[in-house]
C-alpha beads as a LAMMPS data file, in Angstrom:
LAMMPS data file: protein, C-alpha beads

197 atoms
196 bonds

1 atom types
1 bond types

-500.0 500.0 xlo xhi
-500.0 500.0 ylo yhi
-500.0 500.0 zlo zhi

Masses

1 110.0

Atoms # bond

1 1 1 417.125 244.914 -355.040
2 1 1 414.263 246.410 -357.060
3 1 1 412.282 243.892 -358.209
4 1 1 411.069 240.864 -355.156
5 1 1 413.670 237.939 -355.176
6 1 1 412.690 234.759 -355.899
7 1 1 412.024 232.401 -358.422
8 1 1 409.483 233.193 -361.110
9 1 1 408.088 230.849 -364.075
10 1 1 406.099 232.264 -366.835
11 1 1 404.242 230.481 -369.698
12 1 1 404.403 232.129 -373.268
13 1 1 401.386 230.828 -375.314
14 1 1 400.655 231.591 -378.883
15 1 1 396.384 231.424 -379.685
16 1 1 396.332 229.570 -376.415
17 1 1 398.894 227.021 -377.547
18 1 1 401.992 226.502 -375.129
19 1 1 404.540 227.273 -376.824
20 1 1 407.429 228.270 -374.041
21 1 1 408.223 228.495 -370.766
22 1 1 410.121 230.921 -368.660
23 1 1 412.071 230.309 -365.285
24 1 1 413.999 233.163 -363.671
25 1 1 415.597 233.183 -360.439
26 1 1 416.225 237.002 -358.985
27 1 1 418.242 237.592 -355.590
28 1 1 420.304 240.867 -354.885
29 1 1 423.300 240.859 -357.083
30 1 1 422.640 238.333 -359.752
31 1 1 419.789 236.970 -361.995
32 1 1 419.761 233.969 -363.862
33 1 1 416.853 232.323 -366.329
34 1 1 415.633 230.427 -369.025
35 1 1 413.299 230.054 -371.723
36 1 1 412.587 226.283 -373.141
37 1 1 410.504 226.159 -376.146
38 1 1 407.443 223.444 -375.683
39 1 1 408.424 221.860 -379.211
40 1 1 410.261 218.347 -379.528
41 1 1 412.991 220.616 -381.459
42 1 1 413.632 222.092 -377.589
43 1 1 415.810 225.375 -378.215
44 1 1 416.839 226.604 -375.070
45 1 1 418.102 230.438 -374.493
46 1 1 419.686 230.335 -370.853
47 1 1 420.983 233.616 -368.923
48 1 1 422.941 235.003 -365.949
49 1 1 423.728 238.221 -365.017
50 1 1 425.382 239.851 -362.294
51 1 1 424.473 243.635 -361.047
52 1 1 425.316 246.615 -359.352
53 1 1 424.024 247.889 -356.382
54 1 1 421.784 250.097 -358.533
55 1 1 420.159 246.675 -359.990
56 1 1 422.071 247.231 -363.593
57 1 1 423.380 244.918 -364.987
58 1 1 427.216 244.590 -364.983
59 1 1 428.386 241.536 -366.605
60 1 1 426.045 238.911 -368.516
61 1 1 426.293 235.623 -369.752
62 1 1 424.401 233.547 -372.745
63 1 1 423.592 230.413 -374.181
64 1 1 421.457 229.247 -376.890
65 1 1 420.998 225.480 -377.722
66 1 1 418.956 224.243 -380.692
67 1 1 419.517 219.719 -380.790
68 1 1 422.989 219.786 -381.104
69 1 1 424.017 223.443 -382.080
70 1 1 424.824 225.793 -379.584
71 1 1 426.645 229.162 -379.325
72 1 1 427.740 231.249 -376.413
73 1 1 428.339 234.968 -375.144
74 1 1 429.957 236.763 -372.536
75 1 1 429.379 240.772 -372.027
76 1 1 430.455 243.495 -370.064
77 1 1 429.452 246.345 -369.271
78 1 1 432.187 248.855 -368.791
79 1 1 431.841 252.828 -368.880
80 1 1 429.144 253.886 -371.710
81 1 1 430.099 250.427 -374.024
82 1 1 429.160 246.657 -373.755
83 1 1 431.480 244.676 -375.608
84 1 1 431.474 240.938 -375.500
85 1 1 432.143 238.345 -377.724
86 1 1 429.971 235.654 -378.859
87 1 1 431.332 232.083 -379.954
88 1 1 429.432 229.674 -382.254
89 1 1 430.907 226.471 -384.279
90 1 1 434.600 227.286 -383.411
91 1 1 434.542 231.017 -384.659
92 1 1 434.884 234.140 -382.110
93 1 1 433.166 237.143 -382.835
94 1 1 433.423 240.554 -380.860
95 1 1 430.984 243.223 -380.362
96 1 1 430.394 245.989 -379.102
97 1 1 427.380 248.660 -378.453
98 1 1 427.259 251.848 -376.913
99 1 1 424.925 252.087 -374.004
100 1 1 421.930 254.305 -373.417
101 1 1 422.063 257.141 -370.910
102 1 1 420.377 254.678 -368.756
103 1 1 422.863 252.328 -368.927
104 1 1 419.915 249.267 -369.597
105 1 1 420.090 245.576 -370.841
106 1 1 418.232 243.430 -372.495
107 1 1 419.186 239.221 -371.936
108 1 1 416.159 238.497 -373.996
109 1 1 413.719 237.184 -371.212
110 1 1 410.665 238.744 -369.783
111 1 1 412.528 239.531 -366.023
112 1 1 415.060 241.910 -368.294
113 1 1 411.180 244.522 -368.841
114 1 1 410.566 243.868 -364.906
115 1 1 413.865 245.806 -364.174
116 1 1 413.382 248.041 -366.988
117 1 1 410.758 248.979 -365.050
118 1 1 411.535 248.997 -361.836
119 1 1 414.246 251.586 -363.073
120 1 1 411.862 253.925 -364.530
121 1 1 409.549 253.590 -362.026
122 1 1 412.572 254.267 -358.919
123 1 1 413.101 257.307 -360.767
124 1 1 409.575 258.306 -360.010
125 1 1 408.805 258.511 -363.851
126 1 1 405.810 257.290 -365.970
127 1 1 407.309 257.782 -369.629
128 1 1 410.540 257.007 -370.608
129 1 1 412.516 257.031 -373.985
130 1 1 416.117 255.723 -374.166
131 1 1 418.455 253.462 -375.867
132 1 1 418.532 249.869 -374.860
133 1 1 421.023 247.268 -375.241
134 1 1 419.079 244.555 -376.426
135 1 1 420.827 240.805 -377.126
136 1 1 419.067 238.980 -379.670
137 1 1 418.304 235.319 -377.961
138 1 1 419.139 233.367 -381.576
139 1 1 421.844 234.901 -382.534
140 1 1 423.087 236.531 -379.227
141 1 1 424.447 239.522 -380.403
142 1 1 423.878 242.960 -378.958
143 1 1 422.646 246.240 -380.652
144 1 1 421.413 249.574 -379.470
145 1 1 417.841 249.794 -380.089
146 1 1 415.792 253.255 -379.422
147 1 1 412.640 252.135 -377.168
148 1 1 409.793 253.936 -375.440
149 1 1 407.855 252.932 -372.519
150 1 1 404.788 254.688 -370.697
151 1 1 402.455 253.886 -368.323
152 1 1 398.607 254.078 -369.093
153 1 1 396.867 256.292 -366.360
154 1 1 393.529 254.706 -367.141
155 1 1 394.582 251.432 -366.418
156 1 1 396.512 251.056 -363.174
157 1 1 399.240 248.794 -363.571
158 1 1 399.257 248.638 -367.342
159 1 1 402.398 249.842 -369.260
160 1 1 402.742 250.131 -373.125
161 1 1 406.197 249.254 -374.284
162 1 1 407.441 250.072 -377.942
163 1 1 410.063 247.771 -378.371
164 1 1 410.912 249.032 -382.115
165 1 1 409.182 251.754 -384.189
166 1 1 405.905 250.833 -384.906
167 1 1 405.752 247.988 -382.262
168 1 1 403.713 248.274 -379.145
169 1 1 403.455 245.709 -375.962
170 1 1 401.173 245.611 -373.425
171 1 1 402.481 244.848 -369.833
172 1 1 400.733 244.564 -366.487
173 1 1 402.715 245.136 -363.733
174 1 1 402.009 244.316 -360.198
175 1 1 402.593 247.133 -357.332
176 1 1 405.401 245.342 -356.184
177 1 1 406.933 245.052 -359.839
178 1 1 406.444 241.577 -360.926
179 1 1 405.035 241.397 -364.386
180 1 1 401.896 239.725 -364.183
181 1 1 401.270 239.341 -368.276
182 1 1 402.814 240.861 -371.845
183 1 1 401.050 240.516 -375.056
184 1 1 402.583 241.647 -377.899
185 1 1 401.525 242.792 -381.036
186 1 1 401.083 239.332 -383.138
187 1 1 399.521 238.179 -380.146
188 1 1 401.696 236.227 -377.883
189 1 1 401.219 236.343 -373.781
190 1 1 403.318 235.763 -371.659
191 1 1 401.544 234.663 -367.849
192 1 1 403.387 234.701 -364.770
193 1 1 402.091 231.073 -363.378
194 1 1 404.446 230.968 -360.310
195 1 1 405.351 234.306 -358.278
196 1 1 408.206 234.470 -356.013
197 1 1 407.204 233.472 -352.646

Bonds

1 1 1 2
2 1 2 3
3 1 3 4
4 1 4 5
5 1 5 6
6 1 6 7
7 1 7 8
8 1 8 9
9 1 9 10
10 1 10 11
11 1 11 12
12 1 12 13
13 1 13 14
14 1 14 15
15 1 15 16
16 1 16 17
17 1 17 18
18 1 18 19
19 1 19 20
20 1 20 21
21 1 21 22
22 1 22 23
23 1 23 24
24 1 24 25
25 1 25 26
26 1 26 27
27 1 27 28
28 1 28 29
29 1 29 30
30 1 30 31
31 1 31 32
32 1 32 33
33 1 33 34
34 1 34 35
35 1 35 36
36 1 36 37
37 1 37 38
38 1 38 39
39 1 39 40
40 1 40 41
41 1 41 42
42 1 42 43
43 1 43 44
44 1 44 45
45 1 45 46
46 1 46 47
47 1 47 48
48 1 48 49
49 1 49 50
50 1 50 51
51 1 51 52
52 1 52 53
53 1 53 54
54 1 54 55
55 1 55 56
56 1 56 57
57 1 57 58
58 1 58 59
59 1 59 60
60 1 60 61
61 1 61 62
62 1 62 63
63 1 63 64
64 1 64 65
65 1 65 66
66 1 66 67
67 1 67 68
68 1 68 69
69 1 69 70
70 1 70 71
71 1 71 72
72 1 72 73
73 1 73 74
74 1 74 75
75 1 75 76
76 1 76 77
77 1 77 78
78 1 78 79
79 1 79 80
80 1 80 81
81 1 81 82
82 1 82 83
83 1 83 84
84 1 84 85
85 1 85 86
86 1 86 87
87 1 87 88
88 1 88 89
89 1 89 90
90 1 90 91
91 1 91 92
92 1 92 93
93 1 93 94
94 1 94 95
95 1 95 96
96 1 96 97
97 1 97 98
98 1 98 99
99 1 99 100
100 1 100 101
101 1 101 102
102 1 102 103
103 1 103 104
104 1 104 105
105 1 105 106
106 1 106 107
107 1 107 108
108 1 108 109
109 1 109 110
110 1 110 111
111 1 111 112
112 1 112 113
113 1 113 114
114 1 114 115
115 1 115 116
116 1 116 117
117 1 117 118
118 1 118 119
119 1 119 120
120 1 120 121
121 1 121 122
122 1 122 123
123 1 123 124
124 1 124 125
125 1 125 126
126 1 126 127
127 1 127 128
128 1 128 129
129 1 129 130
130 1 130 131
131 1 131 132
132 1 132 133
133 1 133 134
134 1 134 135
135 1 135 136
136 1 136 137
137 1 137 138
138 1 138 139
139 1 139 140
140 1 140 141
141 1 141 142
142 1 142 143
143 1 143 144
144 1 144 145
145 1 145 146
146 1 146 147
147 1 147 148
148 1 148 149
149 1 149 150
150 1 150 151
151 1 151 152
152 1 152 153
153 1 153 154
154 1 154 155
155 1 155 156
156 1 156 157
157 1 157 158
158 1 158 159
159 1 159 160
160 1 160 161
161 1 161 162
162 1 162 163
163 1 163 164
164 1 164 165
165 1 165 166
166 1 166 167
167 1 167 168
168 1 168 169
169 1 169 170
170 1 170 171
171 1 171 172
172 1 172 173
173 1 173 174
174 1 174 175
175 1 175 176
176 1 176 177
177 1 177 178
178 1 178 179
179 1 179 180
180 1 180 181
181 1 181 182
182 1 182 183
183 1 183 184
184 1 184 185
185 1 185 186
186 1 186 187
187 1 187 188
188 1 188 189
189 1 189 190
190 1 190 191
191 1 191 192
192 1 192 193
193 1 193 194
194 1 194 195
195 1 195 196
196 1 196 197
């Protein structure tokens, strides 16, 4: 594994309000987590994921609950394509995205940019450029987003991630490759309250 196993819990706050919490557990070949929102309206976005020996992932599975709406995905990831399909309210709907070169995906928590990563980092680089499959956590469907990520040699530890065109994210990244914070652009953080032991 790439990243230490473990379970890790994160706080996402919004001008210092609470307004989520992350809980991922990580062990060699799988990697499961969710994100409850602090509100009384309680969405919930819940993942699992099984990898490769290479630490990508292979097959994933999604949830999203808002009260008493909820949908569901399954993906795989076979070849150069994940295809899935994603049920909500009785109807089925299939997709499918081409992969990157890179063969990443995105489940829509913060422990999906650890392995990121971890991956660009194993391959001894400090810029990187690729397609990314990223799943949407509302709506859980996939697309293939362009995204850029490079590390700031003034600031050991400190990557800038460009999630979209004209985004940036700031991430701080411990040396073993646990994501310590990411702030993005409108100002959220994300704080990693409880390491893995």
């Amino acid at each position: 594994m790439i990243i230490p196993q473990g379970e890790y819990v994160y706080e996402v706050r919004e001008q210092g309000d609470l307004i989520a919490t992350e809980t991922a557990q990580v062990s060699a070949a799988r990697l499961s987590g969710v994100r409850r929102a602090a509100d009384a309206a309680g969405n919930r976005h819940e993942v699992e994921a099984t990898l490769d020996e290479d630490g990508l992932v292979r097959t994933i599975r999604l949830r999203y609950a808002r009260g008493p709406f909820s949908r569901s995905a399954a993906y795989d990831a076979l070849d150069d394509t994940l295809r899935g399909v994603v049920t909500a309210m009785g109807a089925r709907n299939t997709v499918e995205v081409k992969l990157g070169r890179f063969r990443e995906i995105d489940g829509g928590l913060i422990i999906f940019k650890a392995l990121l990563i971890a991956h660009v980092r194993g391959r001894g680089q400090s810029r990187w450029t690729a397609r990314v499959a990223v799943i949407d956590p509302a709506t859980l469907v996939a697309r293939s987003v362009k995204q850029s990520l490079y590390r700031v040699e003034a600031e050991p530890g400190t990557w800038l991630f460009e999630p979209a065109i004209g985004e940036r994210e700031t991430l701080v990244v411990d040396e073993a490759g646990r994501i310590l914070s990411h702030r993005t652009r409108t100002g959220i953080c994300t704080v990693l309250v409880k390491p893995p032991a």
